[in-house]
N, C-alpha and C positions, 0 to 999 in steps of 0.2 A: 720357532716351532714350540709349541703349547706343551708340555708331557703334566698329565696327574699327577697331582702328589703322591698319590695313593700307587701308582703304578710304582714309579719310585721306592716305597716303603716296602714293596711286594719283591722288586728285586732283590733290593739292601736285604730283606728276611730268608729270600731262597741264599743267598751267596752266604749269609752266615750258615743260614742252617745245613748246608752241603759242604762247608766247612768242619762243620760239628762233627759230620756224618764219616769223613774221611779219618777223623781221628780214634774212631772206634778200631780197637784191633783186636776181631773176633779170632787169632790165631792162640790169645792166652786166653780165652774163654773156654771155660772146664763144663762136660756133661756130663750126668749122673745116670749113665746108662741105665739106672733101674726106675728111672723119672719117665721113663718113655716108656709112651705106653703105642704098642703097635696098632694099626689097625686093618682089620680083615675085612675082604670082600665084601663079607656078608654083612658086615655093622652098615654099609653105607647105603645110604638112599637109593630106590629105583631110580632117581634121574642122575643120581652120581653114578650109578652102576653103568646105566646109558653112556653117559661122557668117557666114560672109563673105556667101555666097548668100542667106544668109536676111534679115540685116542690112539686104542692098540691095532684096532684097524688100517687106523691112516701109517702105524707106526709101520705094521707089516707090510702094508703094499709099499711103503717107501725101502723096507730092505730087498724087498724080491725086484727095486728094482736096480740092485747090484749083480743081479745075475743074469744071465742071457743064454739062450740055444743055440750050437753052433750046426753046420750043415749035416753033419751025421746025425744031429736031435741028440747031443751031451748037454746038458747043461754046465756053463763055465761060472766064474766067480769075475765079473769085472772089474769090481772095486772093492774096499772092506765096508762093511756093515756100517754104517751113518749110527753115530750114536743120537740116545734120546736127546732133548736138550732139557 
């Protein structure tokens, strides 16, 4: 069986470089709370604001569907709230 050299080279570079990657330990990594700078509604673009709208859409209808109507018309709680991911 033939394999590229190049394919090879490509492995050899993901397996160092995922190596590399594991050795980062972002739990001593320090933030400068006053470095961050927040961002509001309003800063972002009409079609980010769209994404956003929609995002929180799908986000809703996926928690309403932890709830359900029982025969007297109460609504009950089935499951807990699906966090965001």
């Amino acid at each position: 069986m033939f394999v590229y050299p190049l394919l090879h080279q490509h492995i050899f570079w993901h397996t160092q470089w995922d190596r590399s990657i594991i050795k980062i330990n972002l739990s001593n990594t320090e933030f400068d709370m006053e470095n961050i700078i927040a961002v509001m509604k309003d800063d972002l673009k009409d079609e980010q604001k769209q994404a956003m709208a929609r995002a929180m859409e799908e986000y809703k209808q996926l928690c309403l569907k932890s709830f359900s109507v029982n025969r007297s018309g109460d609504v009950i709680q089935k499951q807990e709230l699906t966090m965001p991911r």
